[in-house]
MARSE-810220 format. One record per residue (C-alpha): y, x, z; residue in three letters. Coordinates in steps of 0.001 Angstrom, whole numbers, plus 500000, padded with zeros to 6 digits. Layout:
// MARSE-810220
((Y, X, Z), "Ala")
...
// end
This chain:
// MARSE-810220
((493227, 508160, 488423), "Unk")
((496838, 509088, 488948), "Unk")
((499302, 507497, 491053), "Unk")
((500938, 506469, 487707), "Unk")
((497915, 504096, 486841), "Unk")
((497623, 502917, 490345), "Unk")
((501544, 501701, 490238), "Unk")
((501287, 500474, 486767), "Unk")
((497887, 498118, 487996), "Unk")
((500670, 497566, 490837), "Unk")
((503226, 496347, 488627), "Unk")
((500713, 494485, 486365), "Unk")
((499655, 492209, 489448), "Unk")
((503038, 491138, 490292), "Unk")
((503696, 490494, 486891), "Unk")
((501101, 488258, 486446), "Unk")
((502100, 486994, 490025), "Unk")
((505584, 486194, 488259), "Unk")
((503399, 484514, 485570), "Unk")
((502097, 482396, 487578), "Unk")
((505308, 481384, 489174), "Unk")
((506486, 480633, 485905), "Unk")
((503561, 478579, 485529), "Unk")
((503906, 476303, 488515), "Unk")
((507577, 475922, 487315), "Unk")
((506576, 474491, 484353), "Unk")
((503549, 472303, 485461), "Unk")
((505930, 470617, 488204), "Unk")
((508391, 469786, 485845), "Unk")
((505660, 468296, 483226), "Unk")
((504370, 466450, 486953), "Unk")
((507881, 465007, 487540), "Unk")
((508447, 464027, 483755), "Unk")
((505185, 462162, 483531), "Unk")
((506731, 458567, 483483), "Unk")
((503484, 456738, 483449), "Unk")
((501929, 458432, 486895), "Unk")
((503130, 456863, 490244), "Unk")
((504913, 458826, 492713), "Unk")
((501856, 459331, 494676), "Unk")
((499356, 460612, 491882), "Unk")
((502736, 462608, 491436), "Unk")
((502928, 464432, 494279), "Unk")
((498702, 464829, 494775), "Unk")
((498936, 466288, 491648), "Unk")
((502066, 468526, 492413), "Unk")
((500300, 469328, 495694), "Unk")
((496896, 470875, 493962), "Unk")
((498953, 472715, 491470), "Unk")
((500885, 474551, 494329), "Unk")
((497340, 475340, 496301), "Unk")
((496088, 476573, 493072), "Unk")
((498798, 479035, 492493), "Unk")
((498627, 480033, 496207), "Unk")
((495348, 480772, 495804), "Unk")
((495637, 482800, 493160), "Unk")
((498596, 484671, 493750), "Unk")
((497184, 485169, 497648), "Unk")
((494300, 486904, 495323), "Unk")
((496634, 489226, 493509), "Unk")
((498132, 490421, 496687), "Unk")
((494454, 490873, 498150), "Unk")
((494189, 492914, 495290), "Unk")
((497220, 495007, 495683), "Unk")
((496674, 495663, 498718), "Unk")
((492833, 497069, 498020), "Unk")
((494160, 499056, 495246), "Unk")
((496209, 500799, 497306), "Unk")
((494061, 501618, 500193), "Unk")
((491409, 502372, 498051), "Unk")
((493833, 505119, 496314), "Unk")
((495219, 506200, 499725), "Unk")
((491284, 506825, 501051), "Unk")
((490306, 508694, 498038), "Unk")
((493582, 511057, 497943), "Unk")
((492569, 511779, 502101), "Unk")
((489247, 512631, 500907), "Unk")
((490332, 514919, 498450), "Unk")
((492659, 517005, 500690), "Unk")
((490061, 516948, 503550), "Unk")
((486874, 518172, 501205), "Unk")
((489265, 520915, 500738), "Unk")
((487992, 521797, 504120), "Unk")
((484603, 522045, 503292), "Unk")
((481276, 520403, 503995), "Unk")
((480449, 522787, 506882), "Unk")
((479775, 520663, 510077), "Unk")
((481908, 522899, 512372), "Unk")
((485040, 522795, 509596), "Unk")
((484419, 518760, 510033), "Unk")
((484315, 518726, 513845), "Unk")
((487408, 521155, 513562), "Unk")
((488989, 519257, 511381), "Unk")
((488513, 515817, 513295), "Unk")
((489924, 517890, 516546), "Unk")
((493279, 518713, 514394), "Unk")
((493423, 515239, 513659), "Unk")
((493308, 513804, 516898), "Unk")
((495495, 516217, 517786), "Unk")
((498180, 515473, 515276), "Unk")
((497704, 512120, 515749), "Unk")
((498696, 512880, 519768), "Unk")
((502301, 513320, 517889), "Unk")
((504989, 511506, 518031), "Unk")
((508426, 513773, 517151), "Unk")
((508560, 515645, 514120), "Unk")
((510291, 518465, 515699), "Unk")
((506875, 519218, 517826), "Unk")
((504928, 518521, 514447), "Unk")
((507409, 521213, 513036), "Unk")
((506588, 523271, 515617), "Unk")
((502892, 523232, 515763), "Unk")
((503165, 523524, 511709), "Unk")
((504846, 526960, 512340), "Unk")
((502305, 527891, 514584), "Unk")
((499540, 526923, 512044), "Unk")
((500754, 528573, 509438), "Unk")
((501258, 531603, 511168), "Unk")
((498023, 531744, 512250), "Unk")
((495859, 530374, 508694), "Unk")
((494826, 527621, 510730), "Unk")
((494442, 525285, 507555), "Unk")
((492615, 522899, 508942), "Unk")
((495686, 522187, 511700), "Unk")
((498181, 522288, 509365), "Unk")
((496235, 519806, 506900), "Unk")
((495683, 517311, 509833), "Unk")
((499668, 517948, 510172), "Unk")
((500562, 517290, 506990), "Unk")
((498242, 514177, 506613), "Unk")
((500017, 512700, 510263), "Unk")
((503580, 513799, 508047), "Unk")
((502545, 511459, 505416), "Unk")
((502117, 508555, 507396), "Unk")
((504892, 508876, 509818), "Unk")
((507617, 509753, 506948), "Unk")
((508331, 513695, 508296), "Unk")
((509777, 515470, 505485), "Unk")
((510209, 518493, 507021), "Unk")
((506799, 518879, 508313), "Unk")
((505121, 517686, 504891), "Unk")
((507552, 519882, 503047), "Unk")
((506351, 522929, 505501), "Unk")
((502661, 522330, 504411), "Unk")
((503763, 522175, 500566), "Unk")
((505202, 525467, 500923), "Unk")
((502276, 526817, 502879), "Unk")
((499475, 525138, 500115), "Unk")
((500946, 524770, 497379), "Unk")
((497523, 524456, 495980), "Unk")
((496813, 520976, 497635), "Unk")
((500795, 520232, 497456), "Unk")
((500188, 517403, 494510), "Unk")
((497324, 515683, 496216), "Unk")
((498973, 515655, 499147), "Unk")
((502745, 514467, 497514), "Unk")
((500345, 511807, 495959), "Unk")
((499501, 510386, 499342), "Unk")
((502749, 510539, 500763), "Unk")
((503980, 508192, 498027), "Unk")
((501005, 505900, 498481), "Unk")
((501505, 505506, 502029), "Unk")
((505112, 504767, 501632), "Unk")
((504475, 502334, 499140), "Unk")
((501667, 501079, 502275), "Unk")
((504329, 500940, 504922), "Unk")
((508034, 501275, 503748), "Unk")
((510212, 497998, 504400), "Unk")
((511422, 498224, 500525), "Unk")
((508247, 497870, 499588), "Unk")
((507091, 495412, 501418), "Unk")
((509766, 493472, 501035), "Unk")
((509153, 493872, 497494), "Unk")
((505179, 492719, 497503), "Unk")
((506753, 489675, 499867), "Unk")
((508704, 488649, 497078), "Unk")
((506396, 489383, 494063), "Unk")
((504062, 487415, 495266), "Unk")
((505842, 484265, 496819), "Unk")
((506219, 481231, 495810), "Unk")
((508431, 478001, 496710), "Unk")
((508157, 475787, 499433), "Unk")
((505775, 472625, 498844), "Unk")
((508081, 470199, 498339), "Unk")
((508054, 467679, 500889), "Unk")
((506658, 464992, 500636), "Unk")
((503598, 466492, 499124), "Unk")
((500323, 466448, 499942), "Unk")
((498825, 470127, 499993), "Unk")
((495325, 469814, 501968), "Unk")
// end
């Protein structure tokens, strides 16, 4: 699977979020318009049509959000089993992780990327690259492309996944994808 698919499965669930919005819409209005049901049968029934499309649309985010750290986990796996299955290459590789995880300024990740490099310390500069990703440090990530170019894809691929993860636009734009209005008051949602 590409990151293309995963963003179009993205895009599918908040459309059908947006569907469902749509939905509710229309169902309220149908609610209100219903001149033979009393105000109370009104709103009980308003009231379980708004829990129902909370509960699915709370299921489409759910989703979402398992799609993408499903796709983030398997793109990590794939640039570390570029390491190798050797035991000692895993316990290494753990070590550069910790260590990268340690920091905290990209200039010092920039640094210790330099060093890796220099030195064909893969495994470092992979557990750099990977800490890059997730902290947004372009000039570190783009240091590791340069160095691997061969793993440069899988790793670009995770960078955009995470961002997608943690980035404020994004978030912002699952918030609104999958919101919906307020319960109107007055209505029973239990």
């Amino acid at each position: 699977m590409s990151n293309s698919t995963t963003i179009s499965q993205v895009l599918a669930l908040r459309d059908e979020a947006a569907t469902i919005r749509a939905n509710l819409a229309k169902t309220i209005a149908q609610i209100r318009a219903d001149a033979y049901a009393s105000d109370l049968a009104k709103r009980e029934r308003t009231g379980e049509a708004h829990r129902e499309a909370r509960a699915s649309i709370d299921a489409l985010r759910a989703r979402e959000e398992q799609l993408l750290h499903t796709r983030a986990r398997d793109l990590g796996k794939r640039l570390t089993g570029a390491v190798g299955d050797d035991p000692s290459q895993l316990v290494a590789l753990r070590d550069a992780q910790d260590r990268a995880d340690r920091i905290e300024d990209e200039r010092e990740a920039e640094r210790l990327m330099e060093r890796a490099t220099l030195s064909g310390d893969r495994t470092l500069a992979l557990a750099l690259a990977q800490r890059a990703t997730q902290k947004g440090w372009v000039e570190t990530y783009e240091s590791f492309k340069r160095e691997y170019p061969k793993d440069a894809r899988t790793a670009t691929d995770l960078a955009e996944i995470n961002h997608m993860q943690t980035s404020r636009e994004h978030k912002l734009a699952a918030s609104a994808a999958y919101s919906l209005p307020s319960t109107p008051a007055g209505v029973w949602t239990l």
